[in-house]
Each structure stands twice: as C-alpha cells, then as structure tokens.
N, C-alpha and C positions, 0 to 999 in steps of 0.2 A: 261831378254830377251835382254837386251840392250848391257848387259857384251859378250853375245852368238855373237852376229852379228858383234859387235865389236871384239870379238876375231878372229872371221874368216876372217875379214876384216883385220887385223893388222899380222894375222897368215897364209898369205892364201897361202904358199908354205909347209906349218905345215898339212900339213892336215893328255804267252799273251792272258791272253784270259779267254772271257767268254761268259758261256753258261747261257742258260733261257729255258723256256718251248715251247717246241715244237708250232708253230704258224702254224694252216690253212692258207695258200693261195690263193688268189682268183681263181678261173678257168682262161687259159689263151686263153685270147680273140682270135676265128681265124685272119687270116693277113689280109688285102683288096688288095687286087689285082683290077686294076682298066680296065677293060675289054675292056675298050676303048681306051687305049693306050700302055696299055701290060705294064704296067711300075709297078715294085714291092715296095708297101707302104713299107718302112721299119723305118719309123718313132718310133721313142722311145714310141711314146705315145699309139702306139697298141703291146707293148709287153709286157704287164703286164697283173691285172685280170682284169676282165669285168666291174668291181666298179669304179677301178683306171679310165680306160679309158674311163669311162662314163662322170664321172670328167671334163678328160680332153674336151669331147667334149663341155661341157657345158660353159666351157672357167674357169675355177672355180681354181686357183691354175695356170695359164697361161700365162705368161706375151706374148706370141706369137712369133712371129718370130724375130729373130736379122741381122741385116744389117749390114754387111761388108764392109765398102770402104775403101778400100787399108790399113784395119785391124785399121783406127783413128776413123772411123766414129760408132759410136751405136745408133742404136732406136729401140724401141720393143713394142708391143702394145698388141691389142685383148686380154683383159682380165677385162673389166670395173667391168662384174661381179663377180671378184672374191671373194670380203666381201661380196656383197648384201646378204646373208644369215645373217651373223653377223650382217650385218650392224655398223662395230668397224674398224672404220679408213678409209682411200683414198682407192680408189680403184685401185688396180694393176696396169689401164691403166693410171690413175692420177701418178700413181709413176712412171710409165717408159715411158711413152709419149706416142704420136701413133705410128702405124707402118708404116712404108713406104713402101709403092706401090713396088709391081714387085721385091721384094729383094732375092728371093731364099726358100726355104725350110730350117727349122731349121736346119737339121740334112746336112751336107754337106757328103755328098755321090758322091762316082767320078765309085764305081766296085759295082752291085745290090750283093745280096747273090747266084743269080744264074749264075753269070759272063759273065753277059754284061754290057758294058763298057756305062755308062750315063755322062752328061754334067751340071755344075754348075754353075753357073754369077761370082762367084768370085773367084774360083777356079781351075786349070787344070793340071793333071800329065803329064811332056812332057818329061819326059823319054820315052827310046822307048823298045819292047817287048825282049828283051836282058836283061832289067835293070831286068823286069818282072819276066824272068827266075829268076835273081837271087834271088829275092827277096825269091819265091817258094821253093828255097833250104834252103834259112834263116829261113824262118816260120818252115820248117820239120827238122830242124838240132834242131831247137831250141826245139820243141815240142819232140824230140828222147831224149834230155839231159832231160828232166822234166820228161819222163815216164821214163827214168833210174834211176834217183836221186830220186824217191820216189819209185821203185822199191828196191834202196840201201835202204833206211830208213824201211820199211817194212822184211826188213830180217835182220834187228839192224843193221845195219853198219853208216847208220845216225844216229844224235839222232833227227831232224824234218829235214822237207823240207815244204817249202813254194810253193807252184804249179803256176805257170800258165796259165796252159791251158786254150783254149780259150782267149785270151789275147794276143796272139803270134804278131798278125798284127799291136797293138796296141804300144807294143816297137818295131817290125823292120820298121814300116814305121818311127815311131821319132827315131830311132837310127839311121836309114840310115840317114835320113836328116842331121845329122848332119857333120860339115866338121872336117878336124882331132885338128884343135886348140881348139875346142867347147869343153866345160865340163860339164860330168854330176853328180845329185848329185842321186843315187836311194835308194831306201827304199831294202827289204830283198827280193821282187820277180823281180826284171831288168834283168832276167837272161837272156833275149833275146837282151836288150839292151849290154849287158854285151859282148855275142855272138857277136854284131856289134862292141863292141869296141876293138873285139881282143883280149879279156880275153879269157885264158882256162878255161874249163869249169871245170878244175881239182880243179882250186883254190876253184870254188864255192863250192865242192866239202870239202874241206879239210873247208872250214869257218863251215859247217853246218854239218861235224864231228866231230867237236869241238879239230881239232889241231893246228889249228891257228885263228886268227884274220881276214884274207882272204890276200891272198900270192900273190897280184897285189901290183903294184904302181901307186897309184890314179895320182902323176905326170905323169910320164910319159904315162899312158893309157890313160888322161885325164877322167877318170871313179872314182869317191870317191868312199870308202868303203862302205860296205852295213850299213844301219841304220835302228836298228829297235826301235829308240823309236821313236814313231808314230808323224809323220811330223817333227821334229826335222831336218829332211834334208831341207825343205827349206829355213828354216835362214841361214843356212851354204850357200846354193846354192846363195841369196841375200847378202851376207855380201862377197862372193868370187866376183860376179858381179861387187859390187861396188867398189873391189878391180882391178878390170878391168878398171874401168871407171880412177878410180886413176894414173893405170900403161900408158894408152892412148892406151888403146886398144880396143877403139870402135868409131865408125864411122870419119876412118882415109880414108876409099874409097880403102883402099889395103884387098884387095879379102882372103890374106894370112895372114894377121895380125887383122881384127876385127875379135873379139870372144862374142859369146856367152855362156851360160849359160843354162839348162834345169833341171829341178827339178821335181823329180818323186814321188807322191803322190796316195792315193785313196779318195773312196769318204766320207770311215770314217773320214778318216784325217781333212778333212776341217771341222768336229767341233773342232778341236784342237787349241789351243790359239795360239801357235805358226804358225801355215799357217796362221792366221789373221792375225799375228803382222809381216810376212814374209811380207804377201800382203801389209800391210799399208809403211813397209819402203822402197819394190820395188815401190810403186809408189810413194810416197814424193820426192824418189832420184832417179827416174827415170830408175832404175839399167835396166840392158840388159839381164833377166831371163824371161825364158819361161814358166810358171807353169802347168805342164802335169796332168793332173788330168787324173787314169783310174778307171772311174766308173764302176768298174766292179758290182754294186746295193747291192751288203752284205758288211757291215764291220762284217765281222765273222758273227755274226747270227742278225746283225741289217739289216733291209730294206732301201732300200735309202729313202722311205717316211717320214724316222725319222731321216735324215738326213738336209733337208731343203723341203720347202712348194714350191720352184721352181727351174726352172733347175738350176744344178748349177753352168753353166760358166755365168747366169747373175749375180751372187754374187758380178763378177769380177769389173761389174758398180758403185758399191756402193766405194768401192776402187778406181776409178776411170783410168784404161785402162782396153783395149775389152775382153773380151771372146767370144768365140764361141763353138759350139757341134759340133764332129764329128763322122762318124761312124767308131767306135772302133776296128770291125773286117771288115775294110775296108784298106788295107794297102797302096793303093794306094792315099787313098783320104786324111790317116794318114801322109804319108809322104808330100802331098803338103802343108797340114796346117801346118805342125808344120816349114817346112823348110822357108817361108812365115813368122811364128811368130820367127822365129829362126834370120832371114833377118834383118826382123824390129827392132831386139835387136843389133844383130851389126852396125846397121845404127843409133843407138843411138835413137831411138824413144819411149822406155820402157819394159815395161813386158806385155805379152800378158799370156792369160789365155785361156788352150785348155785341153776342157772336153772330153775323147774319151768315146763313149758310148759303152760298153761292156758287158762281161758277165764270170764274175766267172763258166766256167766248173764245177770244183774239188772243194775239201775242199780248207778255208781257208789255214790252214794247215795241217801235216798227224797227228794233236794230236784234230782235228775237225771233224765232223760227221756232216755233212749236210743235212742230210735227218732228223734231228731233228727239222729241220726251215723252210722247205722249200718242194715243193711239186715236182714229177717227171716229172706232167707235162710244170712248166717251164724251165728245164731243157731240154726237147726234145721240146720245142719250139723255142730253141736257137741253138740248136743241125744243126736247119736249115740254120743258120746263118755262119758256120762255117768257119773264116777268111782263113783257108787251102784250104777247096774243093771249095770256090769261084772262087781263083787265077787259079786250077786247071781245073775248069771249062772253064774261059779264054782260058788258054794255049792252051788248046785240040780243043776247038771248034775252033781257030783262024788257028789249023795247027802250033801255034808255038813250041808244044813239044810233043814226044808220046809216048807211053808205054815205048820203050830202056831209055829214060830220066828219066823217074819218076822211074825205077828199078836202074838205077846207081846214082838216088839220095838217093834212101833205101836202097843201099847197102853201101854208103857210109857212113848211118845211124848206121848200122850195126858195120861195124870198129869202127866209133868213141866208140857208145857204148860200147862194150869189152875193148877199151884203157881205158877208164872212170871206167868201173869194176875192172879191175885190177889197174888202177893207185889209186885207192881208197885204194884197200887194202891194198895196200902195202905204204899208205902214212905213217909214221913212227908218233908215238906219243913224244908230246914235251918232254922237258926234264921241272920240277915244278920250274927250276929255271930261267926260258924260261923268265917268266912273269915280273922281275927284270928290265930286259934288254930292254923293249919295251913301256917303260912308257915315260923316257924323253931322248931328243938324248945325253946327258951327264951328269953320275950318279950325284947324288947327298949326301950329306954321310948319312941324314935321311935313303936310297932306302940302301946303301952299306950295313949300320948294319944293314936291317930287313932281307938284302942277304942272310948275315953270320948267323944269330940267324935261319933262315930257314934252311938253309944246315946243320947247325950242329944237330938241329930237326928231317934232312932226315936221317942222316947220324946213329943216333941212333939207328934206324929198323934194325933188321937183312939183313947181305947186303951190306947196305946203299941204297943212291940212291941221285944223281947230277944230 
C-alpha cells in the first residue's frame, strides 16, 4: 500500500462479480409526509423495509444527527441504546458523544423530490435558476449516453457497461462543483462526471468496447482513467493530493491556482482495505481530497446493511475529519456540499467525507440481473425520488422553462445519441501490437524482443497480421 501511494505521489504527472441466492426484501415502508407543514420526510431511514426502519426508530444502530460548523466541527448522538440488547460494549452515544441542539436534519437536502426548493443551517445553493437550467441538460444528456451505451452492449457491440441511472445528480452536482484545475480520480461508472469534465462520451465508449484503454488525457482533462479494481482509485486520488501539497498548491488564497482533489467511490468499496488505508494517510497528512462516497445501497447483490452497522460518512470520525450525508438525487444540495468540502481542501484544511445517499436504478452491470436480490417494490419506491423529474418539476412550476425547452433538450439528446451509434461502429479495432507500445513512455529491450517474438507469431497465420 505504501509502494501505491508513493508511486502516485513521486509519479503524479504519470498517470467482477458475484452472485448468491436470491434474497426477500423487506416491504418498503410508505413515506411520512408531515401534514403540518407540507414538508416531504425524505430521510434515508424510511426508505428501506419496515424491519430496518423500525430499528431505526428505536435508535438501535443510530448514532443520530451530525453537526456541521463550517465542515471542522462533528458531534453526533441519540443512540445510547444501541447495544442495550447485547449489552457488549459502550453504547453508540458513549462513542460519539451527544448531539447538539438545533444542528439540522441528517440528510442535507436543499430540492424535495417534488421540487420545492427547502432550506438548511449549513448549507445553501446560490446559484441562480439559469445555472438550474443547466444543470437539467446535464442530468438528461447524461442519462441519454447511459440508455445508448447499454442499448450498444445489448445488441453486442459492448462487451458490458456499467449504468448509472438514477445516480445522474449525484455526479453532476459534484462534477460541476468542481473548478477546471480540480482533479478527479473515478471508478468505472463517472460517466456523468466524465460528461462535466468534457470528456466525449465516445471515449467511454471505445474503453468498454474493449479498443482501448479510454482515449482521454487524464492531464489535460484533469479526469484519471477509469478504475475498476474496486477503491484502488482512492490512493491514487490521496497520493496525487499530497503531491499538490508538495507542488504549493494549496491554500495560497489564489482562486486560480489551489487545487483540489475528488475521489469516486461506492458503498461496497469502503470494505476495501485500500479506502481505509486512503483514509488513514488523507488524514495523518492532511491531503486536500474529498472522498465521494455514492451509496447507491447494493454492491452488486450485497445490501448496504452488510456493509457497516451505521451510516457511513460517520466512519469518517474514527479517521479523524468530517463526514456528512447528502441527498444523492438532490443535485442542487449535491453540488453545494461537495463545492464546500471541495473549498475546504483547497484552503488546506484536509479531506472531507461526503456520502451521497442514492439509489442504483439498473443493474450493477449488463452481465447482473437484479431482480435476483432485490424486490420491485423498492425499486418503484425510488422511482419517486427521481433526481431528473425533480429538477423538472422546479423548472416548470417556477415558469423557468417549458415544453419548447425540454423538447430541444430531447432532441439534442437525439443527435448526440446517433453520433454515439455511429461513432461506435465505426471505431476501428487495435492493431495486437497496439499493447507494446503503451506500457512504458520509452521501450525498453525486455518489451522490444517480446514485440518482435509476437509479430513474428502473427505473421505466421495466413495473412499475417501487425
């Protein structure tokens, strides 16, 4: 681990799956809506089954709410009885202290799922309904590549695609946040981050046809390539940070020059030794990485219950800087945390931990079958959640966009997808000797002779072939 973070750090211009038996679901609990001030519960802890959130009420697995001040300050409480059953160990609230008075609602929420616009103590989107627009293009641009690219995969021209759906708000609110020096490091589905950073969508495209490696320059896009062994990006993300801190490029007070850092994760990952061992040398060295955690609550067909016993931006306590939850398909409320912990790392203050609370749509990927794990009714229980028709709900009730808008955003949908179809096909396949050439920037004669001893091997076939 130590060689890994060090090599990124010394290197930093260098730069699935299993199934089990089908599992019953709990029924999912109806919402509460609170009649008395019209305000829509969308708290994590009534979207699960009626078991779970029985749990929760009972405080039983709870450490309670988390307090924000100005992203240095944590206390968390209401959970004393969390062992009283076991009675084996301190109880929750002995572990995390009390709560503190008046701090906000867990779940930082700025856009309801019906789109009206609500208010937060620590939080607030001040962009104005322009930005909004844009944003609404973003989510359906991004959401039209994902239903094309697994459309391609499904008529063999992929060999997988990894989906996003429902998750769209979760990377464009933290993609926008960020400014163009920032760098991100994302795992195999950022495709909406990807989307914000200016990447064609083509590239992704040609990685998950398996004709290249992915046809960006993490330089210059400021976007690393996709990683799929699982959390493996955030060492990379903390070993480039601290290479920032090295270069003095962080909290110099020039708006154009500190950089941050963002690392994209899920909620399987954080069993992974690697996000622990990311977390422990972002905070010993204080690095200026933001850890994006999107809980979307499956890793492939695991529950997040078997993931950790409590939510999991408090993990980030025990490592010592803040986490917080936010709502996931909330893109408004997505982008002011993350820009917020994005701040704080340029200002030289550490790593901040931001869990967006979400929801896997789709299959993990198109070689997964979700209806094996998982029930339909919490899937149309989320369905209501949907980070698109929120925004759109916004838009329309405000008067700020209207039918002519939303059809020259689908038709613009339209075009892209057909470029996307055809640029697909027609992407050319490598040449076998492609893979020689892309190992180190200057051969070496070990790579020369396995060249030669390869070409002469193709060349044998009727043919040949170079």
């Amino acid at each position: 681990m130590v060689g890994t973070v060090v090599l990124t750090l010394c290197h930093r211009s260098q730069l699935m799956h299993r199934t089990q038996a089908p599992q019953a679901r709990p029924e999912i609990e109806e919402e509460k809506t609170s009649t008395a001030t019209g305000k829509h519960d969308d708290s994590p802890h009534h979207t699960r089954g009626a078991s779970r959130s029985a749990t929760h009420r009972t405080g039983a697995g709870d450490p309670g709410s988390l307090a924000v001040r100005e992203l240095l300050v944590i206390s968390a409480g209401s959970g004393a009885a969390a062992n009283a059953s076991s009675g084996f160990g301190p109880g929750l609230k002995e572990v995390f202290g009390p709560a503190v008075e008046g701090t906000g609602p867990e779940l930082i929420q700025l856009l309801t799922p019906e789109g009206e616009r609500v208010e937060h103590p620590e939080f607030a989107f001040d962009e104005d309904d322009e930005t909004i627009k844009s944003f609404y293009r973003d989510l359906v641009m991004t959401r039209r590549i994902d239903t094309e690219a697994t459309a391609l995969q499904r008529q063999g021209e992929l060999g997988i695609w990894a989906s996003l759906l429902g998750q769209e708000a979760a990377q464009i609110g933290s993609g926008r946040a960020m400014r163009e020096q920032d760098f991100a490091f994302p795992t195999y589905r950022e495709h909406g981050v990807a989307w914000c950073r200016g990447i064609d969508p083509l590239h992704l495209l040609g990685l998950f046809r398996g004709v290249d490696q992915g046809g960006w320059d993490p330089l210059a896009d400021k976007f690393n390539l996709y990683t799929i062994v699982i959390g493996a990006q955030t060492l990379h993300a903390t070993g480039y940070a601290m290479g920032l801190q090295r270069d003095g490029l962080i909290g110099t007070g020039d708006p154009d020059r500190d950089t941050a850092v963002i690392g994209y994760f899920g909620d399987g990952a954080t069993s992974q030794g690697d996000v622990n061992e990311a977390f422990i040398w972002a905070s010993v060295f204080n690095a200026p990485v933001v850890f994006f955690c999107q809980n979307n609550q499956w890793a492939i067909s695991e529950p997040i219950e078997r993931q950790s016993k409590i939510p999991l931006y408090q993990r980030a306590l025990g490592f010592g800087f803040p986490g917080l939850r936010v709502d996931g398909n909330d893109v408004l409320a997505v982008y002011a945390v993350t820009k917020a912990a994005l701040q704080r790392a340029r200002e030289g203050s550490g790593p901040t931990f931001v869990e967006a609370y979400t929801y896997r749509m789709g299959a993990h990927t198109t070689s997964d079958d979700p209806t094996r794990y998982r029930v339909i009714d919490e899937l149309e229980h989320w369905k209501l959640k949907d980070p698109i028709e929120r925004v759109k709900a916004y838009l329309s009730r405000g008067g700020v966009a209207d039918d002519a808008y939303y059809a020259e955003i689908e038709a613009e949908g339209d075009e892209m997808a057909a470029r996307l179809r055809k640029g697909c096909l027609e992407l050319p396949d490598p040449s076998p000797l492609d893979i020689f050439d892309q190992v180190y920037e200057e051969q070496t004669p070990e790579l020369v002779a396995q060249r030669e001893q390869f070409a002469s091997y193709l060349a044998s076939f009727e043919g040949g072939q170079s």
